[in-house]
C-alpha positions in Angstrom: -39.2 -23.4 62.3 -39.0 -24.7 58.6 -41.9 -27.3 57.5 -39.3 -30.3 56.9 -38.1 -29.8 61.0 -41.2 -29.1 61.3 -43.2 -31.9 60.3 -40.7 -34.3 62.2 -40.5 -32.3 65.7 -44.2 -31.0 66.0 -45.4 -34.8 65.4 -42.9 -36.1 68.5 -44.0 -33.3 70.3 -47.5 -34.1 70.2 -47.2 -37.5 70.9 -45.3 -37.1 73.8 -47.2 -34.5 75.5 -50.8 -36.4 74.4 -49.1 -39.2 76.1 -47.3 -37.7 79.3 -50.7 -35.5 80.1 -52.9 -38.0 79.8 -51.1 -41.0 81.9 -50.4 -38.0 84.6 -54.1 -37.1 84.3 -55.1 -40.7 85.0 -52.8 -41.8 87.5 -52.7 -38.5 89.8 -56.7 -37.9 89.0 -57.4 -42.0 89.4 -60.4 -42.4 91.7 -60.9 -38.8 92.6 -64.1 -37.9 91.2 -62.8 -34.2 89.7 -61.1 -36.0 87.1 -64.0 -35.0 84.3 -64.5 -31.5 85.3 -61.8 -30.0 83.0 -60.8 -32.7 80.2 -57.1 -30.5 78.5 -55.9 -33.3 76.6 -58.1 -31.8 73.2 -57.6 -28.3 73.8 -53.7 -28.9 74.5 -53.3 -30.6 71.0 -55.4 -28.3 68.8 -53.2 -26.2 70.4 -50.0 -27.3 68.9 -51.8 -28.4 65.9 -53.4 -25.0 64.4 -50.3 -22.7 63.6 -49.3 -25.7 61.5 -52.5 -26.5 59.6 -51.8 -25.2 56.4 -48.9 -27.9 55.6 -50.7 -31.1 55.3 -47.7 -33.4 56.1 -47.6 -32.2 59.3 -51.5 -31.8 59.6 -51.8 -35.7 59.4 -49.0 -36.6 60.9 -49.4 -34.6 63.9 -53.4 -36.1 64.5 -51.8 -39.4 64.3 -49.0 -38.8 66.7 -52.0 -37.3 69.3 -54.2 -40.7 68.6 -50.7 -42.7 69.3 -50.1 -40.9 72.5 -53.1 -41.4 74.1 -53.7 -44.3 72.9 -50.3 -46.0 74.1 -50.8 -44.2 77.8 -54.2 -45.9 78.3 -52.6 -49.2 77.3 -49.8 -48.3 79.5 -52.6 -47.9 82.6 -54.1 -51.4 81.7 -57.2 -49.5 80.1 -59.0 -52.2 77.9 -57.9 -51.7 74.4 -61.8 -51.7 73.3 -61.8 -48.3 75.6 -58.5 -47.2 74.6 -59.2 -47.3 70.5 -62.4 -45.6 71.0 -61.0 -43.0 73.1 -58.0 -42.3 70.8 -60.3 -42.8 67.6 -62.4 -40.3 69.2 -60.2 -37.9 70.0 -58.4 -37.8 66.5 -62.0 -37.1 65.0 -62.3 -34.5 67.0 -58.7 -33.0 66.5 -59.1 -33.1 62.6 -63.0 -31.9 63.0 -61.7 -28.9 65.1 -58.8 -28.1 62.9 -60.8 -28.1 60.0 -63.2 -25.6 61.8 -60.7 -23.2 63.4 -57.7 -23.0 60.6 -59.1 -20.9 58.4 -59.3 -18.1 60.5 -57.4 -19.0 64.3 -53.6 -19.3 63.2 -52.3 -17.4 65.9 -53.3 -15.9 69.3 -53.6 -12.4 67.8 -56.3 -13.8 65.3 -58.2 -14.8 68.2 -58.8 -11.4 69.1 -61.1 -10.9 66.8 -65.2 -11.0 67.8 -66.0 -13.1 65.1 -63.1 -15.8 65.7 -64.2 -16.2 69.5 -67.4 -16.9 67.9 -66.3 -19.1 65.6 -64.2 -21.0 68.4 -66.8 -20.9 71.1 -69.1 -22.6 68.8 -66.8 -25.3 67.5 -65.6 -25.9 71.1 -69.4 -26.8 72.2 -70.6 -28.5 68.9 -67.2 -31.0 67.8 -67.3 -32.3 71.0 -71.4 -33.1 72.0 -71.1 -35.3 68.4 -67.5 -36.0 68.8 -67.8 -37.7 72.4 -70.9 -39.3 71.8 -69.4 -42.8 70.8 -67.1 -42.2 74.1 -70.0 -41.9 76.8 -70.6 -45.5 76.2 -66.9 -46.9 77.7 -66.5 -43.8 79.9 -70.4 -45.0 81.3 -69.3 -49.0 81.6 -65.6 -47.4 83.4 -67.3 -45.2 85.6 -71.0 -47.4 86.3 -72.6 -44.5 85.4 -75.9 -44.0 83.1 -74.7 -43.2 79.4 -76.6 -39.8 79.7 -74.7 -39.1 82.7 -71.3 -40.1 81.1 -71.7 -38.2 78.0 -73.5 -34.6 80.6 -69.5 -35.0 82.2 -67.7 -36.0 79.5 -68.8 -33.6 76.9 -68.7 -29.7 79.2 -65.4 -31.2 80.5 -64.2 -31.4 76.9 -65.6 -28.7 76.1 -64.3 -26.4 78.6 -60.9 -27.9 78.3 -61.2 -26.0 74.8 -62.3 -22.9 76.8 -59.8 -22.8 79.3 -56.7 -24.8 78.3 -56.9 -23.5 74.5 -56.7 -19.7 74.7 -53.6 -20.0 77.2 -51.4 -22.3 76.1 -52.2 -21.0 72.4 -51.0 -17.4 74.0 -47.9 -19.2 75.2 -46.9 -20.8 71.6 -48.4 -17.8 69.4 -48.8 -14.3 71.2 -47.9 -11.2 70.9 -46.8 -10.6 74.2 -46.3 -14.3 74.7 -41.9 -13.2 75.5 -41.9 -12.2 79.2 -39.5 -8.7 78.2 -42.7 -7.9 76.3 -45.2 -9.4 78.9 -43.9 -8.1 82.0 -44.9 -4.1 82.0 -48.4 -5.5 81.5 -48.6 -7.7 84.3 -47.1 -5.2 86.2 -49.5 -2.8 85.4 -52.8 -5.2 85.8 -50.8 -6.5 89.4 -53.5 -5.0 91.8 -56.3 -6.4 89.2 -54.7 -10.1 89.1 -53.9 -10.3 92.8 -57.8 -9.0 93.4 -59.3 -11.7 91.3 -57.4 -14.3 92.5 -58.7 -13.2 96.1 -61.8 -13.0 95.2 -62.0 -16.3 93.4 -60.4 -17.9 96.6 -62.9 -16.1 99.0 -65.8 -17.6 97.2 -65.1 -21.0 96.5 -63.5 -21.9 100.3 -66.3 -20.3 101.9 -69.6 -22.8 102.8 -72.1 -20.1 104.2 -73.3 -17.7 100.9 -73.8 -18.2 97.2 -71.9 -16.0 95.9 -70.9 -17.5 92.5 -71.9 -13.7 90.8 -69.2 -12.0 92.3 -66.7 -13.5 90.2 -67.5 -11.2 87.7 -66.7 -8.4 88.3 -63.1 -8.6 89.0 -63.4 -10.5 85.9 -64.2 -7.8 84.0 -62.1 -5.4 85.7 -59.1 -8.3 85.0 -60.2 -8.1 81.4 -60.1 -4.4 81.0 -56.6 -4.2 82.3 -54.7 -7.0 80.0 -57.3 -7.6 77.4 -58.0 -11.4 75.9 -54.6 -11.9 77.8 -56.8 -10.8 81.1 -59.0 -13.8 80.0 -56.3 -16.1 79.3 -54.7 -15.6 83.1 -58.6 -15.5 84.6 -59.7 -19.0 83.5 -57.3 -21.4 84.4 -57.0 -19.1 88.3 -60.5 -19.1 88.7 -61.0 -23.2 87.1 -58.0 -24.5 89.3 -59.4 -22.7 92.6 -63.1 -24.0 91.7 -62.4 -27.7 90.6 -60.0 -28.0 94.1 -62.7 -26.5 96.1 -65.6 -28.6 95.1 -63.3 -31.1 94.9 -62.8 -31.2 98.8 -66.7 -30.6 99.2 -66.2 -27.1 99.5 -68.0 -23.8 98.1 -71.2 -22.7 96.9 -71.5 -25.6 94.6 -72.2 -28.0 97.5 -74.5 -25.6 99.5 -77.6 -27.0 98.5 -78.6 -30.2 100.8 -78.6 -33.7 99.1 -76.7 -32.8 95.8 -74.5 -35.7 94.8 -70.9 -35.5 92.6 -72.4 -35.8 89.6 -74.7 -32.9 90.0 -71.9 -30.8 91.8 -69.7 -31.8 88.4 -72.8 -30.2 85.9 -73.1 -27.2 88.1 -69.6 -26.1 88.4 -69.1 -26.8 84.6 -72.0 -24.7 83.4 -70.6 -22.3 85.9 -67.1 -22.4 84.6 -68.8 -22.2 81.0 -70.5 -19.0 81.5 -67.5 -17.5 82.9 -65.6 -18.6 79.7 -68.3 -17.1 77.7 -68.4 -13.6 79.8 -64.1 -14.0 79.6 -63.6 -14.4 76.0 -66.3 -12.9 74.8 -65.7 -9.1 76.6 -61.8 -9.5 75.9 -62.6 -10.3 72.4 -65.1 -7.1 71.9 -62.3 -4.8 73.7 -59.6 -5.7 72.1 -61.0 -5.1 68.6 -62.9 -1.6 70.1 -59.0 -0.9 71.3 -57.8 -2.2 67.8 -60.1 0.0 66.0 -59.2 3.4 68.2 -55.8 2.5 67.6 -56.0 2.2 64.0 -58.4 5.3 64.3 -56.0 7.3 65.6 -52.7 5.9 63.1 -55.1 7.2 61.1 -55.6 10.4 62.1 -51.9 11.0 63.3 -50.9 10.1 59.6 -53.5 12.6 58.3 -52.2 15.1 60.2 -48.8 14.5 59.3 -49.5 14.6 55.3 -51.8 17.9 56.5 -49.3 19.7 58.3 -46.5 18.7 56.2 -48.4 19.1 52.4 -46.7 21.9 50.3 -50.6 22.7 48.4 -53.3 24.2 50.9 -56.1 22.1 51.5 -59.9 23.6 52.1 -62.6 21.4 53.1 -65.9 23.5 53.3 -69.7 23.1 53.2 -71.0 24.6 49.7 -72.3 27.6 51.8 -69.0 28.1 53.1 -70.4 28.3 56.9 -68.2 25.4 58.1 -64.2 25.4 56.6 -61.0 23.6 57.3 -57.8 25.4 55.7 -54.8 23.4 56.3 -51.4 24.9 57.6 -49.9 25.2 54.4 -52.4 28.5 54.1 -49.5 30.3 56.5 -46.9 30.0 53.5 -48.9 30.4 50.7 -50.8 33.4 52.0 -49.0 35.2 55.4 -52.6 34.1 57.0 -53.1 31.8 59.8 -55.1 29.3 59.8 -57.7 31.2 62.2 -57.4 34.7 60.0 -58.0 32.8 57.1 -61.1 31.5 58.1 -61.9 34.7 60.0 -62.7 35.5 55.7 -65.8 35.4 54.8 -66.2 33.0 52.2 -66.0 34.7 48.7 -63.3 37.3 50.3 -60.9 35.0 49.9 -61.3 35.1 46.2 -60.5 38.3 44.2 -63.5 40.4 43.2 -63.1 39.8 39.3 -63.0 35.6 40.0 -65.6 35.7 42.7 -68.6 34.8 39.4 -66.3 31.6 38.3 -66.2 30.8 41.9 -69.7 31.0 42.1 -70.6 29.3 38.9 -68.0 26.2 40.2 -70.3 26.3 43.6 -73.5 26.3 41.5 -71.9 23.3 39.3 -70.5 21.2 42.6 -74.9 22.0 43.5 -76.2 20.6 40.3 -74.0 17.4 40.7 -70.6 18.0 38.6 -68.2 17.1 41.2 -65.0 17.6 39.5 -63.6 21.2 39.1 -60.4 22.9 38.4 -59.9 26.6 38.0 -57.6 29.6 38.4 -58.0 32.7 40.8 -56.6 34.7 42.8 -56.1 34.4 46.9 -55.7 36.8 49.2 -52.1 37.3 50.9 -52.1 39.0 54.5 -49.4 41.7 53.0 -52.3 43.0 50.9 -51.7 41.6 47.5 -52.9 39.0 45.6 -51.2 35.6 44.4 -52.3 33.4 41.6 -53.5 29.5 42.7 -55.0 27.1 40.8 -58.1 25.2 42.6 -58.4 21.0 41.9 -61.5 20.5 43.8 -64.2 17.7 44.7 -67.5 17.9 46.0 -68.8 15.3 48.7 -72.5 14.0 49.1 -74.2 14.0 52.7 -73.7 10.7 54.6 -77.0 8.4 53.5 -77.5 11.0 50.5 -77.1 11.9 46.9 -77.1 15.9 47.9 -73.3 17.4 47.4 -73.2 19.2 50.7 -69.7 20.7 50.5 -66.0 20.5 48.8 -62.5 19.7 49.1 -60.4 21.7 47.4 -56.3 21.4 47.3 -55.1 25.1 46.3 -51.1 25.0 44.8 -49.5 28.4 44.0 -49.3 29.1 40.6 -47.8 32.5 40.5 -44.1 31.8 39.3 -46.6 29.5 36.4 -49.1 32.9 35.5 -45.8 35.3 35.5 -44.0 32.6 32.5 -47.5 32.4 30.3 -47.6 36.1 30.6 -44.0 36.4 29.2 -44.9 33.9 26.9 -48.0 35.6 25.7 -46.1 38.8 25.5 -43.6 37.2 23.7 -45.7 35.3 21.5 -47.6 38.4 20.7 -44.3 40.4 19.7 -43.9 37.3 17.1 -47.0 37.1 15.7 -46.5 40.8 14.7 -42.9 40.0 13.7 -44.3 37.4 11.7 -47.3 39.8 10.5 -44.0 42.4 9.5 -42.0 39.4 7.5 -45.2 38.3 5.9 -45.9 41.7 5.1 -42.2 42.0 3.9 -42.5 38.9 1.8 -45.5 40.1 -0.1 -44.3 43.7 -1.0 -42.1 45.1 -3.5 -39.2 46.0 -2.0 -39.0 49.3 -4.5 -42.2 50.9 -4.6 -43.9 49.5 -1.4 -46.7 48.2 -3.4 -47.4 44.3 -3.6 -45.3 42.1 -5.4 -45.8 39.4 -8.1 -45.9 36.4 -5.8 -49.1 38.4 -3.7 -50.6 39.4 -6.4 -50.7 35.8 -8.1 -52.4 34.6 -4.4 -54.9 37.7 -5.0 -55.4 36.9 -8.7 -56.1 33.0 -7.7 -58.7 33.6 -5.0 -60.4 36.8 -6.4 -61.4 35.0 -10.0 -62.7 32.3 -7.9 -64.7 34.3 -5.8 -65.8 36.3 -8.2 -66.9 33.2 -10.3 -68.8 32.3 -7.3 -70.9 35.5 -7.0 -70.9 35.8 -10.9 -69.8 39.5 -11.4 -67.2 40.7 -13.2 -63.7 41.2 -12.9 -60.9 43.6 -14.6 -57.6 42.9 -15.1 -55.1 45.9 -16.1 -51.8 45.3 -17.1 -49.4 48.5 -17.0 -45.9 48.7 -18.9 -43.7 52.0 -19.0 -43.2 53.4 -21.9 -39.3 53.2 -23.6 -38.5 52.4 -19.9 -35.0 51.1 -21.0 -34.1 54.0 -22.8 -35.0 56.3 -19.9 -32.8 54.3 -18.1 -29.8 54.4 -20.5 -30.2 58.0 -20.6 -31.0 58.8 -17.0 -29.5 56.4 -15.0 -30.7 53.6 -12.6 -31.3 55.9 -9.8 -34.0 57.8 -11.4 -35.2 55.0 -13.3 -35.9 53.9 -9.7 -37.5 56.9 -8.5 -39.9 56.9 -11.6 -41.1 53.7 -10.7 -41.5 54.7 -7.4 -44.0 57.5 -8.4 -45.6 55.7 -11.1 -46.8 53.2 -8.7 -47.9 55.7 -6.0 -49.8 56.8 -8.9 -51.5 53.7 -10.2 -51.8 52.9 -6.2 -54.1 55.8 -5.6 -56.1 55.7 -8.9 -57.4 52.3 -8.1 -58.2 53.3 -5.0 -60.8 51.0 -3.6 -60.1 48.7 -0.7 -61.0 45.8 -2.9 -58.6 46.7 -5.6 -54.8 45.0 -5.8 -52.0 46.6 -7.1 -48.9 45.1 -8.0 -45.3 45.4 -9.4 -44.9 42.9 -11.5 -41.1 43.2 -12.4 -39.1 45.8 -14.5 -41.4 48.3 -15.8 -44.3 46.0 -15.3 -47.3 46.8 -13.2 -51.0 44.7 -12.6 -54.2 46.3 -11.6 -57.0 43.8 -10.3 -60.0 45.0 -10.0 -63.0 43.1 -9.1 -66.7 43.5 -9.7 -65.9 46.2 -12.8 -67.1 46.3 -15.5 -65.7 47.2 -19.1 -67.2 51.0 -18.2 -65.2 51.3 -14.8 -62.0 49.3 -16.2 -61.8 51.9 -18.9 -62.2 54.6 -16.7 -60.0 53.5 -14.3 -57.3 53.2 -17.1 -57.9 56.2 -18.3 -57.3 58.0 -15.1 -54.5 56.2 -14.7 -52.9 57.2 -17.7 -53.8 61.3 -16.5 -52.2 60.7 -13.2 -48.7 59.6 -14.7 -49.4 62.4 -17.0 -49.8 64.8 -14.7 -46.4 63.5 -13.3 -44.8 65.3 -15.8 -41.8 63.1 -15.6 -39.6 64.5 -18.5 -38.4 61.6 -20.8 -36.6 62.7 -24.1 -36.2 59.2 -25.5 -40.0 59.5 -26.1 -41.8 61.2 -28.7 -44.4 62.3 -26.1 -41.3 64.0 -23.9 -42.1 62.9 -20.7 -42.7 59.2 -19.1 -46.5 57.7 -20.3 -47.8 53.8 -19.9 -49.6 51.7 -22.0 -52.8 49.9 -20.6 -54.1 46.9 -21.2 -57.3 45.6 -19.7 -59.1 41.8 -19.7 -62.7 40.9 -18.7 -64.0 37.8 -17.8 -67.2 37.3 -18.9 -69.9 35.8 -16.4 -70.6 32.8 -18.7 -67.3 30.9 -18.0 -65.4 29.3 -15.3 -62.6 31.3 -13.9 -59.4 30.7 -15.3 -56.2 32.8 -14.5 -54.1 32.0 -17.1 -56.7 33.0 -20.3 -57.6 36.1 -18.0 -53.8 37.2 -18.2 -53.5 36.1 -21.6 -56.2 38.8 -22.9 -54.3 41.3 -21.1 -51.2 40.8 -21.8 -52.6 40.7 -26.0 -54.4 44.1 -25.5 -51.1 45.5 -23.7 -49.3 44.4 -27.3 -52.3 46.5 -29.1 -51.4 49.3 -27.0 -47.6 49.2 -28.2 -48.4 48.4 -31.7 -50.8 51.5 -31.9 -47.8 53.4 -30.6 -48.4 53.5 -26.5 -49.6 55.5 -24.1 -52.7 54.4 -24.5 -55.7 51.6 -23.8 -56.9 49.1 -25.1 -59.7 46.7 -23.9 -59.5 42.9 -25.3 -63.0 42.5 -26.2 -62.8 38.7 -28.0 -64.3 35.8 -26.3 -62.2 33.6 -24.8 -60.8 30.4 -26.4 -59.1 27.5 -25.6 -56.3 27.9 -28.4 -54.2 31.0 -29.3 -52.6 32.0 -32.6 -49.2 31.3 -32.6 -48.1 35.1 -32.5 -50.1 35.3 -29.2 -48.1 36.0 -26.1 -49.4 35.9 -22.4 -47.6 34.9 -19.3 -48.7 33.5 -15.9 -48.0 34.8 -13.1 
């Protein structure tokens, strides 16, 4: 029902069953004195009122629509209005004051289910109404001729177990769960043998007059209760209230056994009865139904665990750190051949492979020490024999109560497809790198003779002068020319041109033979020996050995007046005393390589000025 039908309907409603109750209460209960054992009238509105609370249009206008139905059907029996306002005041107080109480938990029958919602009702039902009904003892005492203390002792456990007994049912009715009879009736079917045995026994000892047996209500109370729940409670306290209340009624039952006991001590007694039999009722279907809750949700629980378990593609392990107690999930069957039983049949470390068994031991150790997040790779053991690659996410767990990690849980996935790809990707990366290593090494040679070229020997040149400036010793720089190169060529051809360069730089290779030498083609005819840490001495002697190996060549040359193929040397040092500086280094040798030629070649010459900032004008020298 929407809140704008809502708040028009509900308030009619409630006016007209206030009203139509309470004039039938009066005029079929007039004069019969067991009209104040069970006062319905509250418990029937609060009723109606609570599943509605949270709109406050229909909050107020319902409570007023309960005061205006009782109120008219007292006037209607002639009550004076004095009586009538009070009552109908008094009762609205109450309705709000119980609303107020109730609503924020009690919205529905199902809520009431809860232990700490009986609570909170079977509180509110005894406390609203000793204040509420306070005012009313005074009219009901001057209507009845009764004390005020005896007025407000009937008035208030009637109201009170009105709440206890009319409430819970009719609230089943508007709000339940099982409140549709297709829903209801395999319950009551079921609990049939317990209904029809608390009904007899509820009969059997209220119209008997010889024993006191009030206690053996309870147990096919409780035998009621455990069948149907809070819903045994709801069909238990109106049965066993209508068969007590007629029974004492007609002077019948244990209530009247004791001699001289008057109506108005009959009324107390068979209300504080009928109170502790709402208290055992509610109270025991309350704690049941949240114990059955509770195993229900206990085993959704458990029924959904098993299902993400049993239907999870990654094995799960859950072990003690000693591995003495172990869970392995089904998925071990796929990833492993294993059962679940074999695999644990392992000891603990056999299911890792021998070479990852100290990593599985160290992760143990850390899990120990308090580090309770791990992942790692390793290999498990498959039932064919072989071993498959998984990668480990696990989490350690403290004791219950305790800041000791007593075990793990660990979800295992197969990483073997994973392991094989980085292995062809390592392979491959490997076969690149030295592909790489092979063009690099490509790059930096000459493509003639083999020997570096000019762009690695610049690189060489740049880092050796500064290093060498660093751990101030000296350095020697040769530079080599051919002698008449181009008229060997003219006379013998490109070819053999070629294959004299080829020897002459196998030559001047092996002559500077140290691993911390560089030799390079420069271009043409032109060659570059760097040789760090020499001296003027061990330049010169280098040269000059140099000069005997090409000699020794005997590569015949008839261009030149020497008749065979000779070089020309020239050699630079850089003294200790100044910064490294390429360029002037190169410059020196390239001016002692012009000596050489202008004392007719094939020979050396060793620049032995001091470097300066400024060159003649005739000066040559190049950079590499």
């Amino acid at each position: 029902m929407a809140f704008p039908r809502a708040r028009v309907v509900l308030p009619l409603i409630q006016f007209a069953v206030t009203g139509v109750v309470m004039w039938a209460l009066m005029v079929w209960l007039g004069g019969r004195q067991h009209l104040l054992y069970v006062w319905p009238i509250g418990a029937i509105q609060i009723a109606f009122l609570l599943p509605w609370w949270s709109d406050p249009v229909s909050r107020y206008r319902q409570v007023a629509a309960a005061a205006a139905g009782q109120l008219s059907s007292l006037l209607l029996l002639s009550v004076p209005i004095w009586i009538a306002l009070s009552f109908s005041v008094a009762g609205a107080a109450e309705l709000f004051v119980m609303g107020y109480l109730l609503s924020p938990g009690i919205q529905s029958f199902d809520r009431l289910k809860h232990r700490s919602q009986v609570l909170r009702f079977a509180t509110a039902a005894v406390v609203v109404p000793a204040i509420a009904l306070i005012p009313v003892a005074f009219p009901v005492a001057a209507f009845t001729h009764v004390t005020v203390r005896i007025a407000w002792l009937t008035v208030m456990p009637s109201d009170a177990l009105g709440y206890a007994v009319v409430f819970p049912a009719l609230f089943f009715l508007l709000t339940g769960e099982y409140r549709s009879p297709s829903k209801l009736l395999p319950h009551l079917l079921r609990a049939a043998p317990s209904i029809l045995l608390f009904v007899a026994a509820s009969i059997a000892i209220f119209f008997q007059d010889t024993n006191p047996f009030l206690f053996l209500i309870f147990p096919p109370l409780i035998l009621l209760i455990f069948a149907l729940g809070l819903e045994g409670a709801v069909f238990a306290l109106p049965i066993v209230t209508v068969v007590a209340c007629l029974a004492t009624a007609q002077g019948r039952g244990p209530i009247w056994l004791k001699s001289g006991t008057d109506i108005h001590h009959s009324t107390l007694v068979l209300q504080i009865f009928l109170c502790a039999v709402s208290a055992v009722a509610l109270a025991v279907g309350a704690l049941l139904d949240e114990r059955r809750r509770v195993g229900r949700a206990a085993e959704e629980a458990q029924s959904i665990y098993r299902t993400l378990i049993a239907n999870a593609e990654d094995m799960i392990i859950l072990s003690t750190l000693d591995g003495r107690r172990r869970y392995v999930s089904p998925a071990v069957r796929k990833l492993t051949g294993f059962t679940e039983e074999e695999f644990l049949a392992l000891r603990h470390l056999e299911t890792v492979h021998p070479a990852d068994r100290d990593l599985a031991r160290t992760v143990i150790a850390s899990l120990a020490a308090g580090k309770l997040d791990h992942t790692f790779r390793y290999r498990i053991p498959c039932k064919d024999g072989s071993w498959r690659w998984v990668e480990g996410f696990v989490r350690g767990f403290y004791e219950p109560n305790s800041q000791t990690v007593s075990g793990y849980v660990a979800t295992v996935r197969d990483i073997s497809s994973l392991k094989e790809t980085e292995e062809n990707w390592m392979a491959e990366r490997a076969v690149l790198a030295q592909e790489n290593q092979h063009l690099a090494h490509i790059a930096n040679r000459d493509e003639l003779t083999g020997i570096a070229n000019r762009r690695a020997f610049k690189l060489v040149l740049q880092h050796e002068t500064a290093r060498q400036t660093r751990s101030e010793k000296p350095i020697a720089l040769l530079m080599i020319d051919v002698d008449w190169f181009k008229k060997y060529n003219d006379r013998y051809g490109h070819p053999a041109g070629d294959e004299c360069l080829q020897l002459i730089a196998q030559a001047i290779a092996s002559t500077a033979g140290r691993a911390s030498d560089h030799v390079a083609r420069l271009g043409g005819e032109e060659f570059a020996a760097l040789l760090p840490g020499t001296d003027a001495n061990g330049a010169r002697l280098v040269a000059r050995n140099m000069i005997d190996a090409i000699a020794g060549l005997n590569i015949e040359h008839e261009d030149s007046p020497f008749r065979r193929v000779t070089v020309s040397i020239g050699i630079s040092l850089w003294p200790l005393r100044y910064t490294s500086e390429t360029a002037y280094l190169i410059q020196q040798a390239d001016r002692a390589l012009y000596e050489c030629k202008s004392r007719g070649r094939n020979t050396i010459v060793l620049w032995e000025e001091e470097l300066a900032v400024s060159s003649a004008e005739e000066d040559t020298y190049w950079e590499i």
